[in-house]
N, C-alpha and C positions, 0 to 999 in steps of 0.2 A: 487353468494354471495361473495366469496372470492375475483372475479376480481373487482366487485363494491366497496367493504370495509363494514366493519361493521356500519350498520347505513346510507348507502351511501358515508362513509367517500373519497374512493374512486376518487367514481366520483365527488365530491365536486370538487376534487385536479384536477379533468380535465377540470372539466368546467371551473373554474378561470383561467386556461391557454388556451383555445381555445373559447376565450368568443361571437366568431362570428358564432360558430357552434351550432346547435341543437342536441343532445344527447337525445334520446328519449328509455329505460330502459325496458320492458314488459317482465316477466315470464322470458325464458331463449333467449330473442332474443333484440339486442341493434338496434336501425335504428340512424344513422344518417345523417346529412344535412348541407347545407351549402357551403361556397367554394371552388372549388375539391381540392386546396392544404392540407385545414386542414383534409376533410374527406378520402383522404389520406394518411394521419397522423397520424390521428387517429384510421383506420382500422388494421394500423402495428403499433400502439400502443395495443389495444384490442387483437389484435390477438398472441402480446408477452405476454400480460397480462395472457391471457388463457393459452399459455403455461406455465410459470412460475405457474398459480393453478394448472394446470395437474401435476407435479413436487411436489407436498404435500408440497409446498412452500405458504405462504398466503402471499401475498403483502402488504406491508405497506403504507399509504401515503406519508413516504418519498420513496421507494422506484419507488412507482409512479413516483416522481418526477424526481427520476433520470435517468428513462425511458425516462418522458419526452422531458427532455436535451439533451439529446442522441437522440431522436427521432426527434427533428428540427434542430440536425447537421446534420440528413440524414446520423447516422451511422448506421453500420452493427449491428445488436441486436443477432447476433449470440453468446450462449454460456450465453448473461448477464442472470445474477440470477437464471440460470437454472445448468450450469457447479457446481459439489463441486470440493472444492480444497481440504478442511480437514472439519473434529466433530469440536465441540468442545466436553470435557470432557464429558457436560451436553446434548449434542447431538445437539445442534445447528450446521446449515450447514455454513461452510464460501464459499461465491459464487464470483467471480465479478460482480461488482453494477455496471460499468461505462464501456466505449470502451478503456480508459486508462488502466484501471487496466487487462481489458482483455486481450490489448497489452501484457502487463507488464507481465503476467501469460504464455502467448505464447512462449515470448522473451528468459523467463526462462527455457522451455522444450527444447528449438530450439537452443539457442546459453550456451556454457561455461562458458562465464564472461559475466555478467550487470550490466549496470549503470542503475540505478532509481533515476533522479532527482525530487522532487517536492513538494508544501507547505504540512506544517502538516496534518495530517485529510484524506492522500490521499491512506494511506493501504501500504507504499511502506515495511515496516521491517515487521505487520503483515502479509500481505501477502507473502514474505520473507521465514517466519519462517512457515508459512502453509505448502507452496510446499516444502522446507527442511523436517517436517516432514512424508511427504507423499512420500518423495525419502525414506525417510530413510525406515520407514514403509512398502514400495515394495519392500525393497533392494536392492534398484538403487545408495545407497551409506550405507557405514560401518557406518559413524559418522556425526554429525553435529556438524561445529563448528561457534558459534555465539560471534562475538569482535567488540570492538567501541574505539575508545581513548576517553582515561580521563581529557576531560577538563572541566572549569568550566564552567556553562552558566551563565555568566557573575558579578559572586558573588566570593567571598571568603569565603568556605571553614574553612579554616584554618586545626588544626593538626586533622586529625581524630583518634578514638582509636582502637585497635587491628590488625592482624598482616598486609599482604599486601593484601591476599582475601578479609576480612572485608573492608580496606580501601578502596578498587576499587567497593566494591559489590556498592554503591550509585549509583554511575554512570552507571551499568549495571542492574537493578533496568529494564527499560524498555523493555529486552531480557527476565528478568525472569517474567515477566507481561503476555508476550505475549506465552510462553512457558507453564505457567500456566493455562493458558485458553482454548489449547488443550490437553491440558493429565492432568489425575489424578496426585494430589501428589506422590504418590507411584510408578507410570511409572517413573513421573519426577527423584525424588532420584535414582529408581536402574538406568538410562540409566547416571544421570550423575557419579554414583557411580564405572558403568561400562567404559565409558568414550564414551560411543555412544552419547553424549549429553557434548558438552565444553563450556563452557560460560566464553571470558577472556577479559585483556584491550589488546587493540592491542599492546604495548611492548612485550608482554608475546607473539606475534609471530616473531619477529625475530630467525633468524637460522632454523624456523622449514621448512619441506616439507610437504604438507595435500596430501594424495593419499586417492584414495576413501572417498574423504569429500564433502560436502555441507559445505561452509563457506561464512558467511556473514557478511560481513563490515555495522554496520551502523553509525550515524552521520559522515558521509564521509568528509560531508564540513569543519570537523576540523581539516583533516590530513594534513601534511604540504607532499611537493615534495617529502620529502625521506620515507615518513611513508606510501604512496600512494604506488611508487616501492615497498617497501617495502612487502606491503601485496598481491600485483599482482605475484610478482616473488615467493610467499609460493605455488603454486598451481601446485599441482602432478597429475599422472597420474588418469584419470579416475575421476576427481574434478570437481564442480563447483564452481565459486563464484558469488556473486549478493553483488553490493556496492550500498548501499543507502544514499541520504541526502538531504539537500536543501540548495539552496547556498545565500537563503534570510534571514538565518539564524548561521553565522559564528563567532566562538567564540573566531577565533587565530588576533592576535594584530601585523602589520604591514607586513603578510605574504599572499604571494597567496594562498589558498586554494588549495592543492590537488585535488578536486574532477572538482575546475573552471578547471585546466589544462589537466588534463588527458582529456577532450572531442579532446581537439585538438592534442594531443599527439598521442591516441588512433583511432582517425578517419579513417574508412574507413579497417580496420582492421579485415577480417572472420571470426567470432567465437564470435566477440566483439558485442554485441548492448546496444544503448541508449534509456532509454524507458524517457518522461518528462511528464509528469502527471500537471495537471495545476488546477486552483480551481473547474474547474468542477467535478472533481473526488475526491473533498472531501468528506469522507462519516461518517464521524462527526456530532456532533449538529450544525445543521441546521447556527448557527449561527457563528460557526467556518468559513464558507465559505465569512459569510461577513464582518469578523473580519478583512478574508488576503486580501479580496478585497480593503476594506478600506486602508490598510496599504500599498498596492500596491498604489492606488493614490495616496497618502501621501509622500511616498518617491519620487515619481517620481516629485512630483511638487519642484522648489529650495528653499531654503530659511528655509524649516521646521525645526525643533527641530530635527527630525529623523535624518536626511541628515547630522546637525553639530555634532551628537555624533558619 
């Protein structure tokens, strides 16, 4: 029941994608038919499905789906939806959905510094802030510290009121979202109260040194050259850091983006990896995926409104 979906929701999601194959459902046994590619397919679909129920995980129709995706790139399904990364407060599991994000999860055990490039919707800061809390939590590191620069997206502001914490908390608004969502309030306060939990704008790390930290950079794509060094050179013994952003989204005016540069700066580098996540690993409303899609053709074609602004 749980691998079919409630209702057959399930397998609805599968037969609209493999619509040349027979799918035939009896008691606890599936048969199916058709062409050996799909019933191929489909058997290491079925058979991730079953694992992920064995796992007291129940599938969803999106989740389906992005089995699916995965399952006609002919990736590795190892780990998807069955690995946890962290709870949530409310006991929800966070899993990786996708091969990207699994990359992305691996990259982060395996290598010191990461770059995670890729559109909205694709898990690059929650997932981030997952595996930070799950280092911290083993005490695989002392502290976590979570920073972004303060820039506008694409509005004015104007004066904000009260003192410099108040005026920057907007902008880091997305760090305390996702920080919220796995720990209770009450963890939240003592850990930031204790300082195991740092939440600042990237100004606020000049001069420093992080030893035994998890620190992550995100909206990367707004750092300019020096605020990029900047934040690579804070990192101390025993440290991670993970810089996230997407570079189809930049808010700085007449400047390279720090996060364009460093790939080639950084290249080839032991310690260093590049994880690029792309709209298949969106794992947003459904409609997120064809929002960037859209936008992707759009820019690319000349002449658009997009292009002259």
């Amino acid at each position: 029941m749980s691998v079919l979906g409630q209702y057959n929701s399930n397998l609805r999601v599968i037969n609209k994608a493999f619509p040349d194959a027979q799918i035939v459902a009896r008691g606890d046994r599936i048969k199916l038919a058709g062409p050996p590619e799909d019933v191929a397919r489909l058997e290491k679909l079925f058979n991730k499905l079953r694992e992920v129920a064995r796992g007291n995980h129940v599938p969803t129709p999106q989740d389906v789906q992005y089995l699916i995706a995965e399952v006609n790139d002919g990736a590795d399904l190892t780990g998807l939806q069955t690995d946890v990364v962290q709870l949530t407060h409310w006991g929800e599991a966070i899993r990786p959905k996708t091969a990207g994000q699994r990359e992305y999860l691996d990259a982060i055990q395996e290598n010191d510094v990461v770059f995670c490039i890729g559109p909205a919707g694709t898990g690059k800061t929650y997932l981030a802030v997952a595996s930070a809390l799950r280092a911290l939590r083993q005490g695989l590191v002392k502290r976590v510290v979570l920073t972004r620069p303060a820039v506008e997206a694409g509005e004015a502001l104007g004066f904000l009121p009260g003192d410099i914490l108040q005026k920057v908390h907007p902008y880091l608004q997305p760090l305390y979202d996702a920080l919220y969502d796995m720990m209770p309030p009450g963890e939240f306060e003592k850990h930031m109260s204790t300082g195991r939990i740092e939440i600042a704008p990237l100004a606020f790390m000049r001069g420093r040194t992080l030893n035994h930290a998890m620190v992550i950079l995100d909206e990367a794509q707004n750092t300019t050259h020096t605020q990029m060094k900047m934040f690579l050179t804070r990192l101390g013994f025993h440290s991670k850091a993970v810089v996230t952003g997407d570079i189809t989204q930049v808010d700085l005016e007449g400047r390279t983006p720090g996060l364009v540069e460093v790939q080639e700066v950084l290249k080839g580098i032991t310690g260093i990896s590049f994880v690029h996540l792309g709209g298949k690993d969106v794992v947003r409303h459904p409609l997120v995926k064809a929002i960037i899609e859209a936008y992707e053709r759009s820019e690319k074609r000349p002449n658009t409104k997009a292009n002259e602004d």
